[in-house]
C-alpha positions in Angstrom: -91.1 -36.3 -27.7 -88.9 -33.6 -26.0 -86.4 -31.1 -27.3 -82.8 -33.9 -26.8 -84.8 -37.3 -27.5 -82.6 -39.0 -29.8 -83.3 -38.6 -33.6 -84.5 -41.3 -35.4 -82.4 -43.7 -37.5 -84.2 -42.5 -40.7 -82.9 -39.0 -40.9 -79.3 -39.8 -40.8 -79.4 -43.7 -42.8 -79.2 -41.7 -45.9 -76.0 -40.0 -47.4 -78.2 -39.0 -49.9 -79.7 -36.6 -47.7 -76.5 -34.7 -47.1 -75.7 -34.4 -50.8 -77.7 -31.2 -51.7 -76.1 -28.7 -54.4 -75.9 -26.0 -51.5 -72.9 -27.4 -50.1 -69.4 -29.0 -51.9 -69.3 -32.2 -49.4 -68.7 -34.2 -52.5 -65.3 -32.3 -53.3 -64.1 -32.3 -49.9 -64.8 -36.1 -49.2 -63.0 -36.4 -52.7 -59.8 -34.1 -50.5 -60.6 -36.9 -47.2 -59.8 -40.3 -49.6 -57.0 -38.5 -50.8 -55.8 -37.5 -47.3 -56.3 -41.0 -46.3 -54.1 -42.5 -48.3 -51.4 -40.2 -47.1 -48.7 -41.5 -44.6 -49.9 -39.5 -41.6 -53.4 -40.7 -40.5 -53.2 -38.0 -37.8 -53.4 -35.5 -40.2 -56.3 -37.0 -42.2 -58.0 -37.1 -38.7 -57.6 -33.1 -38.4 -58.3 -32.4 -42.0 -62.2 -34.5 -41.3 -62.5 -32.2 -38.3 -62.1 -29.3 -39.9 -64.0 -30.0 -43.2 -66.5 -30.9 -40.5 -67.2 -27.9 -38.8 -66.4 -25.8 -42.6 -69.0 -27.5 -44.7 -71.7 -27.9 -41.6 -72.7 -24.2 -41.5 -74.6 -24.7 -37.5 -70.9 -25.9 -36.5 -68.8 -23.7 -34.7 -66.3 -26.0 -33.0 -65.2 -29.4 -33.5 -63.0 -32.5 -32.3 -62.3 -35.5 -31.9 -62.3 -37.7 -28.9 -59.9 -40.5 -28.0 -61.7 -43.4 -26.6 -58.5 -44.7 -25.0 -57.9 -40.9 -22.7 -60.9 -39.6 -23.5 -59.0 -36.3 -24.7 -58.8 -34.7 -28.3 -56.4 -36.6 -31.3 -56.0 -32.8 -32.4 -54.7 -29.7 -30.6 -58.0 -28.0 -30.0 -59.3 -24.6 -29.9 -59.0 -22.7 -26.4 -63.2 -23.2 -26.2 -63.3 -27.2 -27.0 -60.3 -27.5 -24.8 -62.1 -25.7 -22.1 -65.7 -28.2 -22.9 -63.0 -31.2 -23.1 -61.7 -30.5 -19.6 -65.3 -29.7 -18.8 -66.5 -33.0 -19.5 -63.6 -35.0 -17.8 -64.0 -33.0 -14.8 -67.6 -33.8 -14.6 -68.1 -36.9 -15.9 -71.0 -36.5 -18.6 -71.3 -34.9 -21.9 -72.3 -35.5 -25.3 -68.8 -37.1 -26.1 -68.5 -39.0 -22.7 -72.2 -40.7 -24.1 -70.7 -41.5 -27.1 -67.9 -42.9 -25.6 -70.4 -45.1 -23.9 -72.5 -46.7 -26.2 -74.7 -44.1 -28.1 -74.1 -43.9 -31.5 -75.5 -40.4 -32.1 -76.1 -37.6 -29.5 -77.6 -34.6 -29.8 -78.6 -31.7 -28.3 -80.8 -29.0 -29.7 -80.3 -26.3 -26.6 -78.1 -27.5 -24.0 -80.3 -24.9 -21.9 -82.6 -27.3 -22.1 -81.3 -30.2 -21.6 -81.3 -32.0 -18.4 -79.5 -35.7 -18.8 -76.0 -33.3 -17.6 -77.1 -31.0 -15.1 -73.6 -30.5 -14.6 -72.7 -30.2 -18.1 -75.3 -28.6 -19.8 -75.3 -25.3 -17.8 -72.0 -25.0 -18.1 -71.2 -25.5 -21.5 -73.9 -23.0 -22.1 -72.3 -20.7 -20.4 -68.9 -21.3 -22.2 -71.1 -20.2 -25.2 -72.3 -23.5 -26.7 -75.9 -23.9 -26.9 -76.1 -27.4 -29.5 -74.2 -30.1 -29.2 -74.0 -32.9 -31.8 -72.0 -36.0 -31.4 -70.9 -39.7 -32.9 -69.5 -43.1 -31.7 -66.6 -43.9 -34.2 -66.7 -47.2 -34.3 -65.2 -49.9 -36.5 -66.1 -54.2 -35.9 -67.6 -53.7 -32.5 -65.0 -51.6 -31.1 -65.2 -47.9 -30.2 -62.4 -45.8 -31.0 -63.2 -42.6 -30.2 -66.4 -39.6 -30.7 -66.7 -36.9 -33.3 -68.2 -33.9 -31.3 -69.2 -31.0 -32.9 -70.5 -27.4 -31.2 -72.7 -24.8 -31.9 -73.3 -21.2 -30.4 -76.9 -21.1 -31.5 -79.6 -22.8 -30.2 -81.7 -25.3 -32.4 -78.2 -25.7 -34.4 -77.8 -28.9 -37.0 -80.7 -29.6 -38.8 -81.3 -33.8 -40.5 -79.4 -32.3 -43.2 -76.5 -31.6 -40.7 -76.9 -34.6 -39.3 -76.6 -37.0 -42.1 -73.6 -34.9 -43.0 -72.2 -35.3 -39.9 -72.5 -39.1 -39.9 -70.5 -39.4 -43.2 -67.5 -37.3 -41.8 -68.1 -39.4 -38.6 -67.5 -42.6 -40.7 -64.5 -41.5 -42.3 -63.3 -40.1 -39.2 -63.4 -43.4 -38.0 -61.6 -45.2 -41.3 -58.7 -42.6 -40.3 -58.3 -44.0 -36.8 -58.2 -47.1 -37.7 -56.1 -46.6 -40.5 -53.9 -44.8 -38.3 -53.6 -47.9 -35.6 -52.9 -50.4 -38.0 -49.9 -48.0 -39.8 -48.8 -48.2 -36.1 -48.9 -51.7 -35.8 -47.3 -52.4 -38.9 -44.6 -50.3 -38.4 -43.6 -51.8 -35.0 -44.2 -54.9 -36.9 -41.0 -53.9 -39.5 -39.2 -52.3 -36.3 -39.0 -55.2 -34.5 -38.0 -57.2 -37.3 -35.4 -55.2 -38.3 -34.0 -55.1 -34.4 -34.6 -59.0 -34.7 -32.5 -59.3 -37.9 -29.7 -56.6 -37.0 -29.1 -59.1 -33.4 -28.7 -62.4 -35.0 -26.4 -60.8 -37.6 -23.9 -59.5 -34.5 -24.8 -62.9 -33.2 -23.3 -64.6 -36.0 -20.8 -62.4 -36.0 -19.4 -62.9 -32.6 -19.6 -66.7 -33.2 -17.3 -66.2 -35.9 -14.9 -64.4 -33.8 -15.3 -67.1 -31.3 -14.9 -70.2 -33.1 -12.0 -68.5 -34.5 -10.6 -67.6 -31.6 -11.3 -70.8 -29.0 -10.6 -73.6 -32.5 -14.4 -74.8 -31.4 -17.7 -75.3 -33.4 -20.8 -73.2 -34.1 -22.8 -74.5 -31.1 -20.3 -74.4 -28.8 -19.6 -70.8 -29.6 -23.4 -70.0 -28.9 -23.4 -71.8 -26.2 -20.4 -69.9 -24.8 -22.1 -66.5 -25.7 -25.5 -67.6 -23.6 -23.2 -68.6 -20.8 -21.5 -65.4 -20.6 -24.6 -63.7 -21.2 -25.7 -65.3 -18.3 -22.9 -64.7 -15.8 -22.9 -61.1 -16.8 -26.5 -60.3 -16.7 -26.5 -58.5 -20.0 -28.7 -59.3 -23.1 -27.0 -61.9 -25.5 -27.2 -59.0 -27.9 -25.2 -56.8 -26.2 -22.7 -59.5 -25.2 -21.9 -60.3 -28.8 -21.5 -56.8 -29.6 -19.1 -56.3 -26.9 -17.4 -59.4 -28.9 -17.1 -57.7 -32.2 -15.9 -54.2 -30.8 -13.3 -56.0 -28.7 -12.8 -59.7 -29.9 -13.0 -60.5 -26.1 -15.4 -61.6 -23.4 -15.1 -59.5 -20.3 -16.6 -57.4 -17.0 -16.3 -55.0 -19.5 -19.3 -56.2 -21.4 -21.8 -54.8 -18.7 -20.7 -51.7 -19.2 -23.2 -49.3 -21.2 
């Protein structure tokens, strides 16, 4: 076994492992559920990268990678930056394989390393000789890669590791938690637009019945004929109604 085989499953399974009295990874995942229940899930993704690369002591640089653009969530430090751009440019890297399918990556000296001879040498000489990263992935579905850096070769010990796959996890919890805010708020956006329209609806239907002595229907019907004929939304033809009281050329204008 070589230098960048991939680690087995048994040194990272346990969170146990990660848990030893030299570090205080208990208080700051204690600070991470407390961040996550916050409204901005961005900013529980950015407090996870930083605890990251604070309590892992090999880390010197971290981020995290959108599966979508394959660029950082966070606004990165001039060096990751520089090894994001790096690995777009070129096509391979430890967060492009996670991106691809590999749950964990790692690289003890990127020196050493040969699955990126484009990346590898580079990076090194950017000043980054380990490279650790995750998938973050959540029911089948990858959302984006936890990378972390080191300037030292032989960098992230098991220890490390299993660390690093709890503030992987978590990571990924914030992502999700931060698409599904998303969704739920277009969800109460468009509902509110949906309620605010059939309110000036109504509203113009009044005016109209009012106006033209005729029924409910009929005055919808005369609002989606007009619509129509003046290639506006029916929306924005019964606003025109209630500013003005009238139906006119008028309406198209914004």
């Amino acid at each position: 076994m070589n230098g960048h085989e991939q680690p087995g499953t048994d040194e990272i399974s346990s969170h146990e492992a990660a848990l030893d009295p030299g570090t205080d990874l208990a208080g700051h995942l204690a600070d991470i559920a407390t961040v996550l229940l916050a409204p901005g899930a961005v900013t529980a993704a950015e407090r996870i990268v930083s605890l990251a690369s604070q309590t892992m002591d090999s880390c010197d640089d971290a981020g995290l990678c959108d599966a979508s653009t394959q660029r950082s969530h966070l606004v990165p430090s001039a060096l990751m930056a520089a090894l994001e751009r790096l690995q777009t440019d070129v096509g391979q890297g430890p967060c492009a394989d996670a991106l691809g399918g590999l749950a964990l990556v790692y690289v003890p000296d990127l020196l050493d390393d040969q699955r990126w001879p484009l990346f590898s040498p580079a990076a090194a000489r950017l000043g980054m000789r380990s490279a650790l990263a995750y998938r973050l992935q959540v029911e089948g579905e990858t959302l984006g890669a936890l990378q972390l850096y080191a300037h030292l070769p032989g960098a992230f010990n098991a220890r490390e590791r299993a660390q690093g796959l709890i503030f992987a996890t978590y990571a990924a919890l914030a992502l999700t938690l931060a698409r599904d805010r998303q969704a739920e708020e277009s969800r109460i956006e468009n509902l509110q637009t949906a309620l605010t329209s059939r309110e000036i609806i109504g509203q113009a239907q009044g005016i109209l019945m009012e106006r033209e002595r005729i029924t409910a229907d009929q005055a919808f019907q005369l609002l989606r004929l007009s619509s129509q004929h003046l290639n506006r939304k029916l929306r924005d033809v019964a606003q025109y109604i209630v500013d003005t009281g009238t139906i006119g050329p008028e309406a198209t204008r914004k």
